[in-house]
C-alpha positions as CSV (number, residue, x, y, z in Angstrom):
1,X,99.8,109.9,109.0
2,X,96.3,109.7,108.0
3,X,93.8,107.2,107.4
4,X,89.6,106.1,107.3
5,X,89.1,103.0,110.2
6,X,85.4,102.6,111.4
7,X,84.7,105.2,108.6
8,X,86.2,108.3,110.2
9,X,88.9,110.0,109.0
10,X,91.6,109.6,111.2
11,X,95.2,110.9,112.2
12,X,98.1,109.5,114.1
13,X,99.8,110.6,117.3
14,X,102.0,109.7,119.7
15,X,102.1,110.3,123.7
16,X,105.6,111.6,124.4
17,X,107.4,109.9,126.9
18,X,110.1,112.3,127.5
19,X,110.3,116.0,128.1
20,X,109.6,118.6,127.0
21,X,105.8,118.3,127.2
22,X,106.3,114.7,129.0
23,X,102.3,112.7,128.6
24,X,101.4,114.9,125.9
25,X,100.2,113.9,122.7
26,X,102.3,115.2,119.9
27,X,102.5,114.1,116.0
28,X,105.2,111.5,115.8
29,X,109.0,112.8,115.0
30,X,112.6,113.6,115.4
31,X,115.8,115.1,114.4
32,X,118.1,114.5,110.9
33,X,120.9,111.9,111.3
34,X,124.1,113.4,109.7
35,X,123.5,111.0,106.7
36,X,120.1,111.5,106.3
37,X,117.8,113.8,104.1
38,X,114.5,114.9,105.2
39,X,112.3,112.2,103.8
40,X,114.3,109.3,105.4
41,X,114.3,110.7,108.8
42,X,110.3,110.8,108.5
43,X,109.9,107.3,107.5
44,X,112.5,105.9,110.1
45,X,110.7,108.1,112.8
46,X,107.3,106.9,111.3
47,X,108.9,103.6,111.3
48,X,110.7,103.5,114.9
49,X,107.7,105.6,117.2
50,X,104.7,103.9,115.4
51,X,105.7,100.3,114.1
52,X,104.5,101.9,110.4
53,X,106.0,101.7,107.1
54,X,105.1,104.8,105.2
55,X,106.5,103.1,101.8
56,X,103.0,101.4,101.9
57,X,100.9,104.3,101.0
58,X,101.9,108.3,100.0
59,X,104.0,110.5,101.5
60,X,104.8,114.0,100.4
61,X,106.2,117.2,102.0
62,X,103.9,119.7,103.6
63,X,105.9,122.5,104.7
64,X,108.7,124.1,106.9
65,X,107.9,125.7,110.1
66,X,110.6,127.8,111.4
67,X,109.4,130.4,114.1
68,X,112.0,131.0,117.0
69,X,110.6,129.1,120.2
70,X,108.7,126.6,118.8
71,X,110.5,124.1,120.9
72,X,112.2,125.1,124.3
73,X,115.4,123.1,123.8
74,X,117.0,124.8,120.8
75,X,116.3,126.3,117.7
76,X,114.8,124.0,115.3
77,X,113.5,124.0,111.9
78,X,111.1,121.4,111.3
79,X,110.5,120.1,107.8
80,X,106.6,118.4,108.4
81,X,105.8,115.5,106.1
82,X,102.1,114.1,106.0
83,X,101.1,110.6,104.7
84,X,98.0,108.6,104.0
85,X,97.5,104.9,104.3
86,X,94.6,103.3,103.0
87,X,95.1,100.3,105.4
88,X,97.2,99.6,108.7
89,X,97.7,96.8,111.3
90,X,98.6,97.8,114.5
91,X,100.5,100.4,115.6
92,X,102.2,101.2,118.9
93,X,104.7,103.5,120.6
94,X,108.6,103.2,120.7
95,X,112.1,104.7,121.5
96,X,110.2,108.6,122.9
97,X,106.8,107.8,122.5
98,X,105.1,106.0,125.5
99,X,102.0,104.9,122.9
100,X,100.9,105.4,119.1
101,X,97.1,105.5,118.4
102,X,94.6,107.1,115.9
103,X,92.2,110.1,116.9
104,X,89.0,110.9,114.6
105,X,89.9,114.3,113.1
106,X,87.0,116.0,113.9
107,X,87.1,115.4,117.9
108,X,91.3,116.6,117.3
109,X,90.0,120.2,115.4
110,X,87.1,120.1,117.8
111,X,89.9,120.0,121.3
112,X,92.6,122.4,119.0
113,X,89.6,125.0,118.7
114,X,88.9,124.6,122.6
115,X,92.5,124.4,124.3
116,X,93.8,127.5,126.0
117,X,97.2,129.3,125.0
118,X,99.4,126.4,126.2
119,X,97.9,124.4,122.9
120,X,96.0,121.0,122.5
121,X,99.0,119.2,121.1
122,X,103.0,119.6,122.1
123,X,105.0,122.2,120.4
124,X,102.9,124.1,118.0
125,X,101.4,120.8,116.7
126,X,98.7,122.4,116.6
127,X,99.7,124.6,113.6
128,X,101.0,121.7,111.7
129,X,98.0,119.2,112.1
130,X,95.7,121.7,111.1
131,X,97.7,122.8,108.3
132,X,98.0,118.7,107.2
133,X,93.9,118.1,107.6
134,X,93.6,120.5,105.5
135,X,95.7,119.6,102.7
136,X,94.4,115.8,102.5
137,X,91.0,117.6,102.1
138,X,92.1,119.9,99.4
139,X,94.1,116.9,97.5
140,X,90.8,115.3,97.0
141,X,89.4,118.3,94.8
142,X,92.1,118.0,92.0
143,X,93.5,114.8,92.3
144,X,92.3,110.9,92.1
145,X,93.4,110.5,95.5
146,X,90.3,109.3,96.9
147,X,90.4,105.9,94.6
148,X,93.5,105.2,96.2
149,X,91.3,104.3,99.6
150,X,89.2,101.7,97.6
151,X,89.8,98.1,96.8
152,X,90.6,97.5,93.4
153,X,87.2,97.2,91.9
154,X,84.6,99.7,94.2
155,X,81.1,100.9,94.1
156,X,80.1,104.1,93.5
157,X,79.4,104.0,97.2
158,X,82.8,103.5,98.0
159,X,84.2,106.0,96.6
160,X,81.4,108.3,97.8
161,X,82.0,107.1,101.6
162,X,85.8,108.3,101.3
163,X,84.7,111.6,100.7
164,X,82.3,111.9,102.9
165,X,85.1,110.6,105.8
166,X,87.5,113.1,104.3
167,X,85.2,115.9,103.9
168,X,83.1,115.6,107.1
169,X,80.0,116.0,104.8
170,X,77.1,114.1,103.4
171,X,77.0,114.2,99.4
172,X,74.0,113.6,97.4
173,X,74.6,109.8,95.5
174,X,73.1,111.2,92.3
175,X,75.1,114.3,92.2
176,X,78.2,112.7,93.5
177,X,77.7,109.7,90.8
178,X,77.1,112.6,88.0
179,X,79.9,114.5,88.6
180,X,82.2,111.5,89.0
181,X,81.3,109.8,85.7
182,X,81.6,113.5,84.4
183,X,85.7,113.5,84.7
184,X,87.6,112.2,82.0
185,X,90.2,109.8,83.4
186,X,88.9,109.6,87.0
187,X,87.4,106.0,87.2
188,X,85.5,103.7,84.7
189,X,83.4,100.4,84.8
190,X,85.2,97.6,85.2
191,X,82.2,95.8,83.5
192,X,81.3,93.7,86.6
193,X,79.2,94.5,89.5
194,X,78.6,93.3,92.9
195,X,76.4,90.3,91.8
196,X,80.1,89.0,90.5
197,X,81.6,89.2,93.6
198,X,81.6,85.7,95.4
199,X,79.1,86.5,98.7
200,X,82.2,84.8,100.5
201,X,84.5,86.8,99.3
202,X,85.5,89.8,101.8
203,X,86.5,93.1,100.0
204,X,90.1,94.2,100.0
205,X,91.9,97.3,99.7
206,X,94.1,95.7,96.5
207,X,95.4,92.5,95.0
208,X,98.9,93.2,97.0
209,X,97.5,93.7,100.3
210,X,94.6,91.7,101.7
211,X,93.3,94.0,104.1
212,X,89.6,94.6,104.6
213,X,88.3,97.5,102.9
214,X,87.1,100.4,105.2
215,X,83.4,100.7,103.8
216,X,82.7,97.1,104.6
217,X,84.1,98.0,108.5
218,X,82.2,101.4,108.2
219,X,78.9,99.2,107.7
220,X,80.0,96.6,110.4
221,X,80.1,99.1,113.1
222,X,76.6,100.9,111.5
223,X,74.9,97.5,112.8
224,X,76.7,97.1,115.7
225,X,76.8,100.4,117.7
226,X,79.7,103.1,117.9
227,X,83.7,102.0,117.5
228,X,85.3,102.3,120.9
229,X,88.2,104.9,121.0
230,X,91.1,104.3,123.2
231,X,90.8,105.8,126.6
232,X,94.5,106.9,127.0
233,X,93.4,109.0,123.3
234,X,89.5,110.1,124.4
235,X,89.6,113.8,123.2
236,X,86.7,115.7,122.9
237,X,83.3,114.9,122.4
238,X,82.0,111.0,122.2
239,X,82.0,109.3,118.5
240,X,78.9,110.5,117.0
241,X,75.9,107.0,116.7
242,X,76.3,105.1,114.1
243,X,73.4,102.9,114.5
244,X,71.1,103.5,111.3
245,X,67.4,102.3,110.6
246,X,66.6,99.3,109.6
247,X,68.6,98.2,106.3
248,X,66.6,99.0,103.5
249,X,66.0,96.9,100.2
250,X,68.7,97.8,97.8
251,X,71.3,99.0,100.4
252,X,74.7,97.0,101.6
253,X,74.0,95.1,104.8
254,X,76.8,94.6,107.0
255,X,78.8,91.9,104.8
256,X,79.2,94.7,102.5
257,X,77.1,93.2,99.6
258,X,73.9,94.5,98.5
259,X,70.2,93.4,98.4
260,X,68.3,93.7,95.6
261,X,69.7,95.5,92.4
262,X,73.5,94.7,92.1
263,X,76.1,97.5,92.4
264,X,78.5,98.7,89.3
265,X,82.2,98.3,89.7
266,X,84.4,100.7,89.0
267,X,88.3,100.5,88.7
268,X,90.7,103.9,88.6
269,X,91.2,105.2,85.1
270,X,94.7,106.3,85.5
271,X,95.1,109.7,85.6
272,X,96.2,111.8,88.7
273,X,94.5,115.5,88.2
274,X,90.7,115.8,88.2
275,X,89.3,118.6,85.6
276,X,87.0,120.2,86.4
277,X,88.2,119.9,90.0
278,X,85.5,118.3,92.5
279,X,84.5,120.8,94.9
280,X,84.0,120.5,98.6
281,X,80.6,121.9,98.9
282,X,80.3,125.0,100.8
283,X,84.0,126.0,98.8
């Protein structure tokens, strides 16, 4: 389960309270019921070890790992599922899971690339994790997905911010803007900007769901100082400083409107495949 809070891209797991691999952090699952397929077992998991309901957001089937000894109680096949949310409330560990919590997903490659033989994560989490990051960055290239993170009207900026959480990267705002006004069916202007939006008026991730939208927390905690990360999860290095220079004329202070020249909205255009695809730089 994936999703941008403080404006990092982040990824759930769990602390296993039982053995095998008792106190370690694990991604957050369990075994079929005899009248369940694979799907329903990941959202009741989701559902029971988290407090999350992955029918909020999208859910799709990454792959089957299969490798004898992969877990040291019996042979098991695991069919891994990954999910993004654009938006959670709070999340917290039940039935096997001692706690829930989000990790930043570049301190969790950063501890997977420094752990010894015995793993960063329980079972061969590892494996799976990686293989998941790596496929929510790749969906971005060829698909809309990213619009999916933003309320329903969003500034360029935004959208831009998502990829840069995603990606781990900076990305020019002229060349981002060019390419994304470039691909037929990707977004288009709603014919409003930010001068429309009631300075009241917090953003939201959609009409349905009145959650704040990322961007404006991103630029909260870029006033305030770093986000704290919970100790039980600390892994790896510390959260990188998000304290900028002094807000510039023309850029979104920390209420997430803008001073000076008013931002364009855009909406999502509709269609799900980006052509040309949007390259990560450095791909």
């Amino acid at each position: 389960m994936f999703t941008i809070r403080e404006g990092r891209f982040q990824l759930l797991l769990v602390e296993r309270g039982k053995p095998p691999f008792l106190g370690r952090l694990a991604l957050p699952g369990g075994f079929l019921h005899p009248d369940e397929d694979a799907e329903t077992t990941a959202r009741r998991e989701l559902l029971e070890e988290t407090a999350l309901d992955a029918g909020t957001g999208h859910l799709e089937q990454l792959r089957t790992y299969s490798t004898p000894g992969r877990d040291p109680r019996q042979r098991v096949v695991t069919v891994a599922f990954w999910a993004i949310l654009p938006a959670l409330g709070s999340v917290h560990g039940g039935t096997d899971a001692r706690m829930a919590d989000f990790v930043p997903v570049e301190e969790l490659e950063a501890d997977i690339a420094a752990a010894g033989p015995g793993g960063h994560l329980a079972f061969d989490h590892d494996r799976i994790a990686t293989d998941a990051i790596e496929r929510a960055r790749s969906k971005l290239e060829y698909t809309t997905f990213a619009a999916r993170f933003c309320p329903h009207e969003f500034t360029m900026t935004d959208l831009r911010l998502v990829y840069e959480a995603v990606w781990g990267t900076e990305l020019e705002p002229a060349n981002f803007r060019r390419k994304v006004e470039g691909i037929e069916g990707f977004v288009r202007a709603s014919g409003r900007s930010t001068r429309d939006l009631a300075p009241e008026t917090p953003r939201y991730w959609s009409d349905s769901d009145a959650r704040e939208s990322w961007s404006v927390q991103m630029l909260t905690h870029r006033s305030q100082g770093p986000p704290a990360i919970p100790k039980a999860l600390m892994l790896g290095a510390a959260p990188p400083d998000f304290a900028p220079a002094t807000l510039q004329k023309g850029s979104p202070d920390s209420s997430g409107r803008r001073r000076g020249r008013p931002a364009s909205l855009y909406v999502w255009d509709g269609s799900e495949d980006l052509f040309p695809p949007f390259r990560r730089p450095g791909t």
